[in-house]
C-alpha positions as CSV (number, residue, x, y, z in Angstrom):
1,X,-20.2,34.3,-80.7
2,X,-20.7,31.0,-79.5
3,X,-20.4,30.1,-75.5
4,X,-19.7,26.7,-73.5
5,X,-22.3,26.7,-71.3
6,X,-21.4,25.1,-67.6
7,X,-24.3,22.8,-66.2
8,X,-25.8,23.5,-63.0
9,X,-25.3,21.8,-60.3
10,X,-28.0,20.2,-57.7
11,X,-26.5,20.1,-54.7
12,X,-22.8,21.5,-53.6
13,X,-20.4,24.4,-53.8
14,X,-19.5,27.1,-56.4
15,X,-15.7,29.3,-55.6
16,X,-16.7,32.6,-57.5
17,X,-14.0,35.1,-57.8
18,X,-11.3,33.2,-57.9
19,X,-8.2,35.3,-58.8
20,X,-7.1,34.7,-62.3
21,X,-5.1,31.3,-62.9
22,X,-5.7,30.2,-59.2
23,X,-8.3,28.1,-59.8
24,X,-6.1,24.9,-59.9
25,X,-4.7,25.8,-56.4
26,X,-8.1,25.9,-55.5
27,X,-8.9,22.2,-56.8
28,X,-5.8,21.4,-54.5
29,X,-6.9,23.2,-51.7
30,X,-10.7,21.3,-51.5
31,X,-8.8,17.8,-52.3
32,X,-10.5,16.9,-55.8
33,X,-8.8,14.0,-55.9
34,X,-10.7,12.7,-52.7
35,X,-14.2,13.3,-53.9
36,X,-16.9,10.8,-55.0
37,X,-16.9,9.7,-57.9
38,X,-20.3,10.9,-59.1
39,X,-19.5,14.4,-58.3
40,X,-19.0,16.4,-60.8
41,X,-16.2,19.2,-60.9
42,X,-16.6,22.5,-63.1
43,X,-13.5,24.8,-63.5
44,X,-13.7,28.1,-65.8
45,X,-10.2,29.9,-66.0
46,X,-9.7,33.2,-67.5
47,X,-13.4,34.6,-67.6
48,X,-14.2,38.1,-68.1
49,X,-15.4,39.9,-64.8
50,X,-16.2,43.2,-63.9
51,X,-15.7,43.3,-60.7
52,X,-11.8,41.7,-61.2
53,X,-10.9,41.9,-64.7
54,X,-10.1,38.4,-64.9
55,X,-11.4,35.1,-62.9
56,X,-11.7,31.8,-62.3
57,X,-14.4,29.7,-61.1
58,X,-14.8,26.4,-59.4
59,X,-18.0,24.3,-59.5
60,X,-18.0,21.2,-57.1
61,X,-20.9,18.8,-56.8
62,X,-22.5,16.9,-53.5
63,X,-20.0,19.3,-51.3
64,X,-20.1,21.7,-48.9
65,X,-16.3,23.5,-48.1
66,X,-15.4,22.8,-44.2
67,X,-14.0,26.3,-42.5
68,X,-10.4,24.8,-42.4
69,X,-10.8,25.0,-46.5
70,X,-12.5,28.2,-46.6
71,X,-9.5,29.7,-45.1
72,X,-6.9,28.1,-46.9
73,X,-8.6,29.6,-50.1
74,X,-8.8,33.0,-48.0
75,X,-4.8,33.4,-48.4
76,X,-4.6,32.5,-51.8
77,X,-7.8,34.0,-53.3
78,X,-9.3,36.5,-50.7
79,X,-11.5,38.3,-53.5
80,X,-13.5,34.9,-54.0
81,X,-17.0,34.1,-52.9
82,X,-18.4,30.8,-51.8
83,X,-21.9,30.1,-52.9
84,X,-23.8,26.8,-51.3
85,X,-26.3,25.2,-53.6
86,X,-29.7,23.0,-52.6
87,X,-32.2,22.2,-55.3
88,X,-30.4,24.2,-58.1
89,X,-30.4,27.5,-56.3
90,X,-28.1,29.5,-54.2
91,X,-29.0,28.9,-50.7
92,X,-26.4,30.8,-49.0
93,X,-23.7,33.4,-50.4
94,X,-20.7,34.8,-48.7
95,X,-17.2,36.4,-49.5
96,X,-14.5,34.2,-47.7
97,X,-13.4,35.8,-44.4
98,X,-9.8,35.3,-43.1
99,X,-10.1,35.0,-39.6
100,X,-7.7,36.7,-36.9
101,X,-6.2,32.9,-36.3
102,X,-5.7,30.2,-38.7
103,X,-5.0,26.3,-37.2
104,X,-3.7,23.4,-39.3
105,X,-3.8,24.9,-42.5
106,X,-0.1,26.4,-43.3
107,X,3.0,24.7,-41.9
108,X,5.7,27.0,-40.9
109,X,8.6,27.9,-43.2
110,X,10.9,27.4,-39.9
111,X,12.4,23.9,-40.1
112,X,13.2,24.9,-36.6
113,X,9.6,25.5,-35.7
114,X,8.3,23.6,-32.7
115,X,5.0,23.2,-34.5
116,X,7.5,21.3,-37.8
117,X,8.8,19.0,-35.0
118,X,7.4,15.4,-33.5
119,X,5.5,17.5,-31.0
120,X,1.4,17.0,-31.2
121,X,0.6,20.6,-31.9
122,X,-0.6,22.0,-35.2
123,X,0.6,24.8,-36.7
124,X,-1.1,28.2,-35.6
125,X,-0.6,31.7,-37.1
126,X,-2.1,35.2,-36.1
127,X,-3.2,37.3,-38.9
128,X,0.0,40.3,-39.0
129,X,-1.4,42.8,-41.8
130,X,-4.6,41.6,-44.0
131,X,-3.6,43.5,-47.6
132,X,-1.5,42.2,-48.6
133,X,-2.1,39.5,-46.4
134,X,0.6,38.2,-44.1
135,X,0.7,35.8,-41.1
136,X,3.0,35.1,-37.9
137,X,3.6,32.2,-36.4
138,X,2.5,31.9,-33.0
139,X,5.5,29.6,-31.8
140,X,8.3,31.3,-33.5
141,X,6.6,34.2,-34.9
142,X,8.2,33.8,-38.2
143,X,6.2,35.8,-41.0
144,X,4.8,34.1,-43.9
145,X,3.5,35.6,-46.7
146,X,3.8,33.3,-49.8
147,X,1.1,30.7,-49.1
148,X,1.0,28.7,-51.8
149,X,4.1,26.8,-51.0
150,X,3.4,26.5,-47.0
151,X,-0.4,25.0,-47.4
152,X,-0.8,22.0,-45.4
């Protein structure tokens, strides 16, 4: 059997344990399309894993995922783990963490919402249950629990 090797990277970020078929949410979610030109992007969709079955990976060059990212991939993909890499080797590894609050990164499904309005406030949720993961809005405490149409 013959396999496509992916290249190492030098310096950046590789999403590990990405649920199957999420990866390209993923790609949205770091803003691909706003990365240097010289960086090379990786994605591997549908690999075998044991730990999930089936996964996806993400392999991004020269970058290093702010927390506002890290959580937005928390909602969608809260199995995956973010590896940073300096020199060709793994420097730090960690399984993303959604934190009890999350700022700026949804917007709130309530056209009514204060924070959908032109007020200058961001959107703000508390975390309401963690598996399966669902959020309240702080303002209007609506709950939210299909992400990937709400990401900011």
């Amino acid at each position: 059997m013959r396999e496509l090797k992916i290249q190492p990277i030098r310096n950046g970020t590789v999403i590990d344990h990405i649920g199957n078929g999420l990866a390209l949410e993923v790609l949205k979610i770091i803003g691909v399309q706003n990365l240097d030109r010289d960086s090379t992007v990786s994605v591997a969709l549908h690999v075998r894993s044991g730990k999930l079955g089936w996964k996806d990976i993400v392999k991004v060059e020269n970058m290093e995922l702010v927390p506002r990212k890290v959580n937005a991939i928390a909602l969608i993909a809260p199995t995956a783990t973010i590896s940073i890499i300096r020199d060709f080797k793994v420097r730090e590894k960690r399984p993303v963490d959604l934190p009890d609050r999350i700022a700026g990164v949804l917007t709130c499904p309530n056209g009514n919402c204060i924070s959908n309005q032109a007020e200058p406030i961001e959107s703000e949720f508390e975390v309401h249950r963690r598996r399966p993961v669902v959020l309240r809005c702080i303002y209007c405490e609506r709950l939210v629990d299909d992400f990937l149409h709400h990401l900011s």
